[in-house]
Biopython code that builds the backbone (N, CA, C, O; Angstrom):
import numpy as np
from Bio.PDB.StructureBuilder import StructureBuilder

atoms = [
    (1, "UNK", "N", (-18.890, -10.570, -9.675)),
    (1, "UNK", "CA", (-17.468, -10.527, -9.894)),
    (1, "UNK", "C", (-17.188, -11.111, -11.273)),
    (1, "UNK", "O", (-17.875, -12.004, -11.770)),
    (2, "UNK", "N", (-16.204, -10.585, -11.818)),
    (2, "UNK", "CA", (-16.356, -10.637, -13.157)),
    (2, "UNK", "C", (-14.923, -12.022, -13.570)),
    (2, "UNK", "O", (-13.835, -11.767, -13.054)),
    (3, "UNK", "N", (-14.986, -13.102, -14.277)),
    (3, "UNK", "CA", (-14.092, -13.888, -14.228)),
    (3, "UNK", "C", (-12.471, -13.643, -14.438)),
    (3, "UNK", "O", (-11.648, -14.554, -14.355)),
    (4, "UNK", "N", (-12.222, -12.587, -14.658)),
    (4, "UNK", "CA", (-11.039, -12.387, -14.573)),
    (4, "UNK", "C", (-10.474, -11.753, -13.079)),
    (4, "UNK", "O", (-9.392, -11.835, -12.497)),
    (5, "UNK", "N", (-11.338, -11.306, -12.874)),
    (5, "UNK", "CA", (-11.151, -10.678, -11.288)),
    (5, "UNK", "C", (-11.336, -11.871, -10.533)),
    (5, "UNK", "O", (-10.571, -11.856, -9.568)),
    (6, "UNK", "N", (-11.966, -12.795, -10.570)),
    (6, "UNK", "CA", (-12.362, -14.522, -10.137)),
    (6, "UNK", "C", (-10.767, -15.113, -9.898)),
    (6, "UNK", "O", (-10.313, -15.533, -8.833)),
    (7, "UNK", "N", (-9.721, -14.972, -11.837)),
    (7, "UNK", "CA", (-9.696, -15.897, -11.708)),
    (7, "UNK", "C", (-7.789, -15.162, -11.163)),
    (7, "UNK", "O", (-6.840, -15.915, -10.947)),
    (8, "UNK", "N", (-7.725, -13.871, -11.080)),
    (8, "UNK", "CA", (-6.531, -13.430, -10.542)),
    (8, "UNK", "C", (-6.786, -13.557, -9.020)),
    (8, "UNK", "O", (-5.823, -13.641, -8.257)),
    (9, "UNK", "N", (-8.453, -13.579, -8.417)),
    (9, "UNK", "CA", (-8.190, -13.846, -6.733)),
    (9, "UNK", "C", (-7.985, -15.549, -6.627)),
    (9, "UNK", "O", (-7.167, -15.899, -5.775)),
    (10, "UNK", "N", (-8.443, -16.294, -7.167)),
    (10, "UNK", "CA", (-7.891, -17.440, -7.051)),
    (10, "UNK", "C", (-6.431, -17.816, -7.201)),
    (10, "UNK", "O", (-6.133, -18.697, -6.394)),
    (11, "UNK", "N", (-5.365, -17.413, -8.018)),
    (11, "UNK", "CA", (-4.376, -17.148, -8.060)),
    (11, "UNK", "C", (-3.759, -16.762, -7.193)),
    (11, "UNK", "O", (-2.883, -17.502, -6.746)),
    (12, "UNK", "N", (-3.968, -15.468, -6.616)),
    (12, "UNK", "CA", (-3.474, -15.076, -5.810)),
    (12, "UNK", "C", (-3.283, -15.660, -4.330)),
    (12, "UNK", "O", (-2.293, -15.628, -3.599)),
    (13, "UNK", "N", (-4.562, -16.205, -4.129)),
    (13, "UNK", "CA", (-4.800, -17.396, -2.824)),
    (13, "UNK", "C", (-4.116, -18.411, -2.642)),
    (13, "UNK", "O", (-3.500, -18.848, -1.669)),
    (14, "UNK", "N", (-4.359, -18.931, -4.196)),
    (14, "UNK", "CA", (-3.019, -20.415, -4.605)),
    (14, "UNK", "C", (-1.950, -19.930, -4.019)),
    (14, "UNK", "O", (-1.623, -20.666, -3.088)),
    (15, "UNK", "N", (-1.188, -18.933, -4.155)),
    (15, "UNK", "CA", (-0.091, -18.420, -4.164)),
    (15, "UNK", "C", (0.099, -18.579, -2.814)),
    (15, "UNK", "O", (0.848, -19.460, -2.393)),
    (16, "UNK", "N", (-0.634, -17.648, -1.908)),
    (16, "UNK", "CA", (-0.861, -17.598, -0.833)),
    (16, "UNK", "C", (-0.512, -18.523, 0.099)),
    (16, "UNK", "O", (0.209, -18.499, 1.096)),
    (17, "UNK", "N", (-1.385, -19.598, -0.606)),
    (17, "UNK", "CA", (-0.981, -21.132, 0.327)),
    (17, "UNK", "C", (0.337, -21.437, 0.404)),
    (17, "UNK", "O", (1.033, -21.348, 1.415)),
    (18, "UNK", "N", (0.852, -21.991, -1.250)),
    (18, "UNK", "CA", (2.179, -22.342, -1.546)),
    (18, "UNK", "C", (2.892, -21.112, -0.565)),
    (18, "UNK", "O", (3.154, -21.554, 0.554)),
    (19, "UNK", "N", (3.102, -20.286, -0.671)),
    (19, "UNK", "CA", (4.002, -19.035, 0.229)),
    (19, "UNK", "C", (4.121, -19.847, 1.676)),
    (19, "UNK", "O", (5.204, -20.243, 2.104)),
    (20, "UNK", "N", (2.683, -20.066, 2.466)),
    (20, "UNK", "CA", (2.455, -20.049, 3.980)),
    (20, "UNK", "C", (3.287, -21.477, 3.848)),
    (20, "UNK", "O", (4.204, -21.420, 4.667)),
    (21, "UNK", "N", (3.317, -22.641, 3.185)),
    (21, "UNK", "CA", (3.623, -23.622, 3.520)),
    (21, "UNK", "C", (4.710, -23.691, 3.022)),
    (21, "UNK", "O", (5.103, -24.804, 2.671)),
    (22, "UNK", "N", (5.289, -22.895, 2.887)),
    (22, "UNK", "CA", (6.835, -22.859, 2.200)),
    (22, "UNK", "C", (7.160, -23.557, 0.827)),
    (22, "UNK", "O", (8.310, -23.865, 0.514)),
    (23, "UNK", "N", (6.209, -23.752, 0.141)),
    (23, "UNK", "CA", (6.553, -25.000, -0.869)),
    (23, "UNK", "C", (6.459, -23.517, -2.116)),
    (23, "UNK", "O", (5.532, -22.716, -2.241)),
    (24, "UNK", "N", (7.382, -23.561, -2.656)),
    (24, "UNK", "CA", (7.918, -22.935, -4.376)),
    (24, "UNK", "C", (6.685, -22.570, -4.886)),
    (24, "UNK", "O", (5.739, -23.350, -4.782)),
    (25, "UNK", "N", (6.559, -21.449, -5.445)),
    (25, "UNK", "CA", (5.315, -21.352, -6.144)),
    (25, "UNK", "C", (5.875, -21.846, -7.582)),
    (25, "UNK", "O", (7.098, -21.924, -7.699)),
    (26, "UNK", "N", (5.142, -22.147, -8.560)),
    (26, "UNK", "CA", (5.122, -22.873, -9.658)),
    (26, "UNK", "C", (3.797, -22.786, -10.146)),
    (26, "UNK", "O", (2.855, -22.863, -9.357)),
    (27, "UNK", "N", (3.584, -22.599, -11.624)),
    (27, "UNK", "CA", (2.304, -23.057, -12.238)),
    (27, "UNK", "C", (1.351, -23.959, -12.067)),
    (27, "UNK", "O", (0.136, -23.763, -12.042)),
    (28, "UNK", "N", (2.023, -25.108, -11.931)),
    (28, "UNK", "CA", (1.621, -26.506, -11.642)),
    (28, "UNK", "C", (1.262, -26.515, -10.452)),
    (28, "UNK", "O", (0.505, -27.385, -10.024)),
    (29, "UNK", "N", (1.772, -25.487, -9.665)),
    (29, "UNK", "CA", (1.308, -26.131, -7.798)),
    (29, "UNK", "C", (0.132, -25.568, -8.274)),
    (29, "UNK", "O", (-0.926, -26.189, -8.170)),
    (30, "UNK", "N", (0.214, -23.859, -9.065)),
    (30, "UNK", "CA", (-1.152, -22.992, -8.121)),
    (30, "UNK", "C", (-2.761, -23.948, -8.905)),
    (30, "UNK", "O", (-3.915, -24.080, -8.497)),
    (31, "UNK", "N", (-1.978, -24.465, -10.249)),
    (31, "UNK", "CA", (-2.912, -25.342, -10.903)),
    (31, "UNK", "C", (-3.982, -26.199, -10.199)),
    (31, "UNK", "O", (-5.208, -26.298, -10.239)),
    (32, "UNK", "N", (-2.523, -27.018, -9.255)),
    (32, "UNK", "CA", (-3.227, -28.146, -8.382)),
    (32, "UNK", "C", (-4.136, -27.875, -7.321)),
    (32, "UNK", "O", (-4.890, -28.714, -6.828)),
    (33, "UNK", "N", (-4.044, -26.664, -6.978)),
    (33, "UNK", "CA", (-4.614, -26.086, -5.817)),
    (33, "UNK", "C", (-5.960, -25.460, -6.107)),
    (33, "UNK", "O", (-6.858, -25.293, -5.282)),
    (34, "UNK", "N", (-5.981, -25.127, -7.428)),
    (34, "UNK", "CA", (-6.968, -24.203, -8.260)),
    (34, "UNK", "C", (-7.824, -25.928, -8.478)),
    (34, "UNK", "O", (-9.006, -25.989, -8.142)),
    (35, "UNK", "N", (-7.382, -26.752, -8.836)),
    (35, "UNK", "CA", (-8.299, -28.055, -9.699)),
    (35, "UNK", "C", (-8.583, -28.556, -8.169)),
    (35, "UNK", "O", (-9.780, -28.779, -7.991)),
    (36, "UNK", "N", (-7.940, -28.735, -7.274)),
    (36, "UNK", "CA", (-8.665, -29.028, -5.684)),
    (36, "UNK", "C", (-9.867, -28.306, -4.651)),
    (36, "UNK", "O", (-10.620, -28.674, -3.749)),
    (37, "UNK", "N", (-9.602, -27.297, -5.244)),
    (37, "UNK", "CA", (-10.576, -26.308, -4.727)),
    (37, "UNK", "C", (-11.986, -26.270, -5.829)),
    (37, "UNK", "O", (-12.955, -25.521, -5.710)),
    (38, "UNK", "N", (-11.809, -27.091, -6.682)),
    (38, "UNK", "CA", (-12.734, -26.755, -7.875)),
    (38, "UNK", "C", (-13.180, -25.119, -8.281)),
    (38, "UNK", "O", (-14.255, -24.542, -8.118)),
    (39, "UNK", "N", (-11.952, -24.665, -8.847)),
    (39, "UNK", "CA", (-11.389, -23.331, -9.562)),
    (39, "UNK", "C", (-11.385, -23.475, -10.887)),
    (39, "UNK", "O", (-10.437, -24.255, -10.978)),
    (40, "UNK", "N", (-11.746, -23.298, -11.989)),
    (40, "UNK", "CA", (-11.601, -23.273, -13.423)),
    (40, "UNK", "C", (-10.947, -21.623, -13.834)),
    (40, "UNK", "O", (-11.672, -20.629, -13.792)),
    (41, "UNK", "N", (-9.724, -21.573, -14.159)),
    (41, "UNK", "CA", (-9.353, -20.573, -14.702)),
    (41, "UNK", "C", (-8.710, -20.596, -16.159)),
    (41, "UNK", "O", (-8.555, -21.752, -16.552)),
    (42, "UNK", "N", (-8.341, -19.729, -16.962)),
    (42, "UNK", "CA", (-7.890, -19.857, -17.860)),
    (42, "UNK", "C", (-6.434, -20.298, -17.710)),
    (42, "UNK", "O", (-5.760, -20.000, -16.723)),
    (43, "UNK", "N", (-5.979, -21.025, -18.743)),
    (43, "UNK", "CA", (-4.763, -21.631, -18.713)),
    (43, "UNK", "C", (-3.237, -20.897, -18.166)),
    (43, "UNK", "O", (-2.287, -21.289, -17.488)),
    (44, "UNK", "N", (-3.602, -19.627, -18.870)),
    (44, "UNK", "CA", (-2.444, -19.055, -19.010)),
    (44, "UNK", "C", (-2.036, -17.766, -17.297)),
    (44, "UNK", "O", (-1.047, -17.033, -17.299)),
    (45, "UNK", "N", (-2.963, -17.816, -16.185)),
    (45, "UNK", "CA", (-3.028, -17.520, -14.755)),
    (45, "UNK", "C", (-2.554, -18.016, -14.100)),
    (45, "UNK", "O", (-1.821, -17.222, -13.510)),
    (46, "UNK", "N", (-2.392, -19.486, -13.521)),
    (46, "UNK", "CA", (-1.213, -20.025, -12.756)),
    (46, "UNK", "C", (0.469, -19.621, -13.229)),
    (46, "UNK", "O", (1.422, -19.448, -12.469)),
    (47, "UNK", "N", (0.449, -19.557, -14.479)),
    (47, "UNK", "CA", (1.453, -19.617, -14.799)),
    (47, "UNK", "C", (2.301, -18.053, -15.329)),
    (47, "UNK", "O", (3.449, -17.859, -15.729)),
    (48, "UNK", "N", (1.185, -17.167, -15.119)),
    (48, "UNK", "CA", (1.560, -15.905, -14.972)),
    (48, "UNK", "C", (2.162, -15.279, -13.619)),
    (48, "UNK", "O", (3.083, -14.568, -13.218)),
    (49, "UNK", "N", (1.263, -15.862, -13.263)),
    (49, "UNK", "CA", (1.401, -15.616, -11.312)),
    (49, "UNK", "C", (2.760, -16.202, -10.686)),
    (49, "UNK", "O", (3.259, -15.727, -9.666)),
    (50, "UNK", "N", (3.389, -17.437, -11.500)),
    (50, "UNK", "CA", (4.007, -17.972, -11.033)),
    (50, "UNK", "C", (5.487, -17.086, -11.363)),
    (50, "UNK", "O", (6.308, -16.785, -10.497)),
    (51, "UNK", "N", (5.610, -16.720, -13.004)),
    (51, "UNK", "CA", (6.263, -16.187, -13.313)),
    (51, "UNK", "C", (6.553, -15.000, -12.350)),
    (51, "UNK", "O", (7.690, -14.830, -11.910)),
    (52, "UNK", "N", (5.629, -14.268, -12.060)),
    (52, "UNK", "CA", (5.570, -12.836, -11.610)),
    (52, "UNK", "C", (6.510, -13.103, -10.256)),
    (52, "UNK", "O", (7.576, -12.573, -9.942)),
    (53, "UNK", "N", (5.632, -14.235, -9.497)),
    (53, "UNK", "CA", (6.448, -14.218, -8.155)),
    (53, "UNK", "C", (7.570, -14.960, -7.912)),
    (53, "UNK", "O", (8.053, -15.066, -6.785)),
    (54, "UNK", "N", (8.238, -15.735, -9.361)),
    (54, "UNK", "CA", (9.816, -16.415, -9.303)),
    (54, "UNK", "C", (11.181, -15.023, -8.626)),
    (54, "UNK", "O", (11.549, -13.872, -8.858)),
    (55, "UNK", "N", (11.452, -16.137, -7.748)),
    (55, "UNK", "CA", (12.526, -15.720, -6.764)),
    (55, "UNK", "C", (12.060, -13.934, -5.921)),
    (55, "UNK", "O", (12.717, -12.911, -5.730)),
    (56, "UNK", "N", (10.619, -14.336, -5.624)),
    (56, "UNK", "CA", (9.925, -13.515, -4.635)),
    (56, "UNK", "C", (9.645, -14.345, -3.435)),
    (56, "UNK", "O", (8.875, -15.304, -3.395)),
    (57, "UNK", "N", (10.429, -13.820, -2.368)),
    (57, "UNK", "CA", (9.846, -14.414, -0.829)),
    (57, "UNK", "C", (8.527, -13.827, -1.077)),
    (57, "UNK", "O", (8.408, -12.716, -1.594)),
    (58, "UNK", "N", (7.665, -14.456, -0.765)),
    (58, "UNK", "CA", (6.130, -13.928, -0.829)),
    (58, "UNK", "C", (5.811, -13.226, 0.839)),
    (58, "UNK", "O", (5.224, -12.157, 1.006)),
    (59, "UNK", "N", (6.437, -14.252, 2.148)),
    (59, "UNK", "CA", (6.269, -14.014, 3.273)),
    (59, "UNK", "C", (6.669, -12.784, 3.208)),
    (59, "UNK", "O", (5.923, -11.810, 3.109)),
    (60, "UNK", "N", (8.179, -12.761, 3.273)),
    (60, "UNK", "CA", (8.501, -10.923, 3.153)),
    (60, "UNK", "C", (7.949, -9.935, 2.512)),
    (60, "UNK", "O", (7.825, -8.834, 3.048)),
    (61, "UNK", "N", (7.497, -10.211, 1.145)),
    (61, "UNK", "CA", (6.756, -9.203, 0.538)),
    (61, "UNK", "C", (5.415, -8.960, 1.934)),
    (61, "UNK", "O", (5.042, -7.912, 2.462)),
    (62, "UNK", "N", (5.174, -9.741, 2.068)),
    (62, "UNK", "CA", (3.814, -9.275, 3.105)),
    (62, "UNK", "C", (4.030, -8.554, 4.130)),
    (62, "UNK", "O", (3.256, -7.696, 4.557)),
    (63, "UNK", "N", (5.408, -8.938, 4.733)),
    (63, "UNK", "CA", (5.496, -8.760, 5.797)),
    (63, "UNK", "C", (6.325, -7.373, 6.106)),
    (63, "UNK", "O", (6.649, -7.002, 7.234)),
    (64, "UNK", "N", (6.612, -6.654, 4.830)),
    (64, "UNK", "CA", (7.478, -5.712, 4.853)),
    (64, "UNK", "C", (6.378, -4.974, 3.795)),
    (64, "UNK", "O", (6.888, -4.268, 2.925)),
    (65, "UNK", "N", (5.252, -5.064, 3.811)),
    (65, "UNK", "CA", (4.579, -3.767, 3.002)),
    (65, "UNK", "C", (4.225, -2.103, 3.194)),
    (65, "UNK", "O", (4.137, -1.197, 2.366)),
    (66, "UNK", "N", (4.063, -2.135, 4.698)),
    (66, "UNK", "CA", (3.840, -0.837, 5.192)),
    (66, "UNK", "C", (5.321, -0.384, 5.888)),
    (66, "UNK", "O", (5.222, 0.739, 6.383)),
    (67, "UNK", "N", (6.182, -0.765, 5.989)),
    (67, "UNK", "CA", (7.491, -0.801, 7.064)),
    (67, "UNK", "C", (8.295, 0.142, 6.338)),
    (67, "UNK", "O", (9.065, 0.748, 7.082)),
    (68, "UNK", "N", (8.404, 0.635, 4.472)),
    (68, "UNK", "CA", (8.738, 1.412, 4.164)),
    (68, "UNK", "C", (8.338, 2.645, 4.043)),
    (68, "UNK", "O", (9.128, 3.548, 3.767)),
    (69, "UNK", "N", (6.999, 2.849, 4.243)),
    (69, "UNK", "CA", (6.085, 4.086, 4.282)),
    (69, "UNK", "C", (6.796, 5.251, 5.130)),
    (69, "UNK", "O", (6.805, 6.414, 4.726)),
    (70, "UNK", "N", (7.562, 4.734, 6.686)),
    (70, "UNK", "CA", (8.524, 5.738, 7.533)),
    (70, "UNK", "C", (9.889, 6.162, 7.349)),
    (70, "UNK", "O", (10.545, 6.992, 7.978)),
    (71, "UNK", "N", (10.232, 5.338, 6.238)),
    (71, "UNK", "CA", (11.728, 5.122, 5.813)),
    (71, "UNK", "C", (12.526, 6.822, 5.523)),
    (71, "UNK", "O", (13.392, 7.384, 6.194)),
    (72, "UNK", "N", (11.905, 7.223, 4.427)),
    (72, "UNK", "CA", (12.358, 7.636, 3.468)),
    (72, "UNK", "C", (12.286, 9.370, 4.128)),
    (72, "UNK", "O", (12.827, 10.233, 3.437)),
    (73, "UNK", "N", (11.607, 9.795, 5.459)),
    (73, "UNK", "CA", (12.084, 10.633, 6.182)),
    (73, "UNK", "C", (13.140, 10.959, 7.128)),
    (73, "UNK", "O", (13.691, 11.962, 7.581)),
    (74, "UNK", "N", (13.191, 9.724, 7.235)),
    (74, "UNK", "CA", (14.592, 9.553, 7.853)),
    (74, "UNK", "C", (15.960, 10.150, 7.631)),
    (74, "UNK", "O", (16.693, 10.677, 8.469)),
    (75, "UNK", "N", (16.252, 9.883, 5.767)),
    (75, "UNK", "CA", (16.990, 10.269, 5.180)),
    (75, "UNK", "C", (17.352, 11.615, 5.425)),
    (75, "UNK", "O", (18.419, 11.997, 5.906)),
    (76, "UNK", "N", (16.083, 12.536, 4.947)),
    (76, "UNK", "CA", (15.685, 13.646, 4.837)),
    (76, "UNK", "C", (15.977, 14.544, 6.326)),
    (76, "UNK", "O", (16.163, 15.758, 6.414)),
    (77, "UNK", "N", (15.955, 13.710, 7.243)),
    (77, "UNK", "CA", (15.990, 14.305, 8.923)),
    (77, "UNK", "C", (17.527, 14.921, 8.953)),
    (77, "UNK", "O", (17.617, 15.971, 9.590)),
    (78, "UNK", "N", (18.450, 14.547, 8.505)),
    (78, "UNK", "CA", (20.061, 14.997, 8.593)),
    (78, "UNK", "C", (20.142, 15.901, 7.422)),
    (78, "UNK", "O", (20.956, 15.807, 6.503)),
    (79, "UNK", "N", (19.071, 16.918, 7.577)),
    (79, "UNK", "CA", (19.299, 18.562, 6.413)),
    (79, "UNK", "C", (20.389, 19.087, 7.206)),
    (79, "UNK", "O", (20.635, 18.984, 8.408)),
    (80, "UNK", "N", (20.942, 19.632, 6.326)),
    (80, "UNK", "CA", (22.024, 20.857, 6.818)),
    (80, "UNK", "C", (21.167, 21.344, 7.901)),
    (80, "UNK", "O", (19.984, 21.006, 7.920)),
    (81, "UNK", "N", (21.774, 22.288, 9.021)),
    (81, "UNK", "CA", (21.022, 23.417, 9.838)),
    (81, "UNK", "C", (21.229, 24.956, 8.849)),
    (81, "UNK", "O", (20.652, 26.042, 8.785)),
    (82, "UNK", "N", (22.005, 24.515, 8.398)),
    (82, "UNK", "CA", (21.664, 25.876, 7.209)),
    (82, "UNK", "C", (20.707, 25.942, 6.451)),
    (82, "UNK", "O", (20.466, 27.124, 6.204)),
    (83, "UNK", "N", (19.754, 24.979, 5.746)),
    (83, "UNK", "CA", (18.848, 24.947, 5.328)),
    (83, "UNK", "C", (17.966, 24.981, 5.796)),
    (83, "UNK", "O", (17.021, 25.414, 5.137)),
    (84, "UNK", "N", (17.713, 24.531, 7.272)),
    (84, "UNK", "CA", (16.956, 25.063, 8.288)),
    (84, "UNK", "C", (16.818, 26.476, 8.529)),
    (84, "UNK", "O", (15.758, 27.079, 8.699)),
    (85, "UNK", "N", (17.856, 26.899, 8.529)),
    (85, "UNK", "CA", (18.038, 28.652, 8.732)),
    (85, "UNK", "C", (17.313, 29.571, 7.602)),
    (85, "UNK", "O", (16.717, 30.631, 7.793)),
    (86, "UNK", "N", (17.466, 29.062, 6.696)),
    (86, "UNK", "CA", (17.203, 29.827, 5.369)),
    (86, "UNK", "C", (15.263, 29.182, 5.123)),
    (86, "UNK", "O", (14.685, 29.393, 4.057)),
    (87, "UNK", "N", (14.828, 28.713, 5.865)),
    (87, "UNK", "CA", (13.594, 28.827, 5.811)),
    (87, "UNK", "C", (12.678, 29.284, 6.825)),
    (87, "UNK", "O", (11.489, 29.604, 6.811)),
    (88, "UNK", "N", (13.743, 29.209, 7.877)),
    (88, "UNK", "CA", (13.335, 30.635, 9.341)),
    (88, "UNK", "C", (13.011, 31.997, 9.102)),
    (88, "UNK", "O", (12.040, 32.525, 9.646)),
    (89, "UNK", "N", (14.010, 32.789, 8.071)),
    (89, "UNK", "CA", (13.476, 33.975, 7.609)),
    (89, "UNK", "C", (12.342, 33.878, 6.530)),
    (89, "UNK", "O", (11.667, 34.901, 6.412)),
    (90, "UNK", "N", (12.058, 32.944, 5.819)),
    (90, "UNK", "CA", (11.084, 33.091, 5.305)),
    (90, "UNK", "C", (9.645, 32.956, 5.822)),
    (90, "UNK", "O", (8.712, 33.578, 5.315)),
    (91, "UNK", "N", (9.523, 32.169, 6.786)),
    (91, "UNK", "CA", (8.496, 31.875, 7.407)),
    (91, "UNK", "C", (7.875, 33.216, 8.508)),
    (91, "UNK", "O", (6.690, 33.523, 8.644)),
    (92, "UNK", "N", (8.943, 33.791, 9.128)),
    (92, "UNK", "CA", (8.614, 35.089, 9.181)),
    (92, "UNK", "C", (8.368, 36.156, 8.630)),
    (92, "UNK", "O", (7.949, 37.201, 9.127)),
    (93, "UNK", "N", (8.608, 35.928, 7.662)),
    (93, "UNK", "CA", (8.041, 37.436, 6.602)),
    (93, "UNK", "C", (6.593, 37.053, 6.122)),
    (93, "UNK", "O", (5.797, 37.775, 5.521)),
    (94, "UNK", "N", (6.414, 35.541, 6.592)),
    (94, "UNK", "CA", (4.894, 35.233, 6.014)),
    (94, "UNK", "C", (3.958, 36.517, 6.774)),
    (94, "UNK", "O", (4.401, 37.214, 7.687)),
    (95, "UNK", "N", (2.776, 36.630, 6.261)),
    (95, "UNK", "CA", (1.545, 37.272, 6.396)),
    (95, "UNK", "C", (1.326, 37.127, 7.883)),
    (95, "UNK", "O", (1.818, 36.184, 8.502)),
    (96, "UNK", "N", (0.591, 38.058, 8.456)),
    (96, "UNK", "CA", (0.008, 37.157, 9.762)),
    (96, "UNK", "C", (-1.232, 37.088, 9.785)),
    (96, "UNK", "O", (-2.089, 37.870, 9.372)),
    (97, "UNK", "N", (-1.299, 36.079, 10.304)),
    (97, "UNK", "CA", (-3.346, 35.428, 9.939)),
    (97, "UNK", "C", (-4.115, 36.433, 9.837)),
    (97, "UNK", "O", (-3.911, 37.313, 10.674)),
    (98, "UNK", "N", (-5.271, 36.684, 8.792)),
    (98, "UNK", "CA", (-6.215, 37.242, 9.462)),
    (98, "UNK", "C", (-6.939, 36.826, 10.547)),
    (98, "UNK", "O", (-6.952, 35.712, 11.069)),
    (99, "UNK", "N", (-7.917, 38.437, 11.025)),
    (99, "UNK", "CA", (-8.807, 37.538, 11.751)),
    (99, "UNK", "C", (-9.699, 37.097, 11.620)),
    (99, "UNK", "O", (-10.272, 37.478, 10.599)),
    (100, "UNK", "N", (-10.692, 35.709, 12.737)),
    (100, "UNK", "CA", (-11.416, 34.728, 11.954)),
    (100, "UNK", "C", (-12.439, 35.719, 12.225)),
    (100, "UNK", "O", (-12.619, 36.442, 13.204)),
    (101, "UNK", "N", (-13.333, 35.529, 10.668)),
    (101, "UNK", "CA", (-14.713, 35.935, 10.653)),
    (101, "UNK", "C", (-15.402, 35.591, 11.532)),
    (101, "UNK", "O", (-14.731, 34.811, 12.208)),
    (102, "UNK", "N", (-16.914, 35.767, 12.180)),
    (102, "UNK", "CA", (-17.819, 35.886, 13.096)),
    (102, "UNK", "C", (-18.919, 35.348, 12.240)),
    (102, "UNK", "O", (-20.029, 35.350, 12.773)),
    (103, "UNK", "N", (-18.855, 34.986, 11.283)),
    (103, "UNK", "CA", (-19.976, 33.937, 9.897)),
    (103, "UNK", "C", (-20.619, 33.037, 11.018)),
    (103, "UNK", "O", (-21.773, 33.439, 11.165)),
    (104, "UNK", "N", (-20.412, 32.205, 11.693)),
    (104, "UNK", "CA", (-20.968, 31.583, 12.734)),
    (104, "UNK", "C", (-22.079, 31.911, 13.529)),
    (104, "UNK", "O", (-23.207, 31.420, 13.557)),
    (105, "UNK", "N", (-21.464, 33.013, 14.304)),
    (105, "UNK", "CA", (-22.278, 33.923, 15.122)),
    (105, "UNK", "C", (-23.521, 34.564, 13.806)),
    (105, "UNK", "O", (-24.688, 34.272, 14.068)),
    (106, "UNK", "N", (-23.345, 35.195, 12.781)),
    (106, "UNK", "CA", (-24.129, 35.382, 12.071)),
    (106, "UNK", "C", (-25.481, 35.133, 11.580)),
    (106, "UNK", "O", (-26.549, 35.713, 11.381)),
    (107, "UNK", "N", (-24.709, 33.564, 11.443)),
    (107, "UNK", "CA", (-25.734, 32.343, 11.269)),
    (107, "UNK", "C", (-26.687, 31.776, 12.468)),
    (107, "UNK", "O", (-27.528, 30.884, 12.354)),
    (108, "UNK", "N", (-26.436, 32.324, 13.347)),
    (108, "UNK", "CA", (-26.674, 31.558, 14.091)),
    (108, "UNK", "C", (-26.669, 30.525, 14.767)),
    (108, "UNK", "O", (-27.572, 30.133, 15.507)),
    (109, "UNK", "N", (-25.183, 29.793, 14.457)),
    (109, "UNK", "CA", (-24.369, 28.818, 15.401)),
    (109, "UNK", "C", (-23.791, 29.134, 16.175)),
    (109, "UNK", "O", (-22.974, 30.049, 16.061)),
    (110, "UNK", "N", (-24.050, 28.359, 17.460)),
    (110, "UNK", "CA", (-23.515, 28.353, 18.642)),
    (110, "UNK", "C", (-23.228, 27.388, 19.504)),
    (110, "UNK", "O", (-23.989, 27.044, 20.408)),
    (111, "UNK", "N", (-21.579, 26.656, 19.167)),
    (111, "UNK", "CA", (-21.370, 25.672, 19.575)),
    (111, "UNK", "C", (-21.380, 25.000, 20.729)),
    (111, "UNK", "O", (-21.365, 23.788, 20.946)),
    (112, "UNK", "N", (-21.406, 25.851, 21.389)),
    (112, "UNK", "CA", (-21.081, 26.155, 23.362)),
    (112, "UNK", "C", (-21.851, 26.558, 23.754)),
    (112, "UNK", "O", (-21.704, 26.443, 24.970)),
    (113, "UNK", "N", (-23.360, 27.382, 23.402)),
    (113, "UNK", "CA", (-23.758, 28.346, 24.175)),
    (113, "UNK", "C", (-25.420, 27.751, 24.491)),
    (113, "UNK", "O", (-26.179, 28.396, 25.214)),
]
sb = StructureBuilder()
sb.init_structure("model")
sb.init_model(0)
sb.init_chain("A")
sb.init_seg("    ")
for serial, (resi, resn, name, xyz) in enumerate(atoms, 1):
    if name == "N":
        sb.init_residue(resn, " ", resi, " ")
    sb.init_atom(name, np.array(xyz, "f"), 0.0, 1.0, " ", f" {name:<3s}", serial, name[0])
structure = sb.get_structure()
């Protein structure tokens, strides 16, 4: 692992803590947490991290990460029924399947038999 990837997962963990225990993230905490754990990072990582996540609930960010993934169909569910309609005739004028090749049988697969 390469020290910058080191020293953003340490960061991120700091963070982590401060979040779970409710205490403010700040430079200085993730510092203290980084020099307790015996973490050496570059100076300027606590205090990036800290920046990044000022006036971020961290809990909520976690806790609301996948919860928007269903959202945004929802919206989309109250189409006109006219727009519904107008893709009924199109879907019928589609092609109708061919039929499936026998390549299987050919080969000599036989899933069932």
């Amino acid at each position: 692992m390469s020290a910058e990837n080191l020293s953003e997962m340490a960061c991120t963990y700091a963070a982590l803590i401060l979040a779970d225990d409710d205490v403010e993230v700040t430079g200085d905490k993730i510092s203290a947490i980084l020099k307790a754990a015996g973490v050496t990072v570059e100076p300027f990582w606590p205090n990036m991290f800290a920046r990044a996540l000022s006036g971020v609930k961290v809990k909520d960010l976690l806790s609301n990460v996948g919860s928007s993934v269903g959202s945004a169909p929802a919206a989309g569910a109250a189409a006109p029924a006219a727009a519904a309609a107008a893709v009924e005739p199109a879907a019928s004028k589609a092609k109708e399947p061919e039929p499936e090749s026998e390549s299987d049988d050919d080969m000599g697969f036989d899933l069932f038999g």
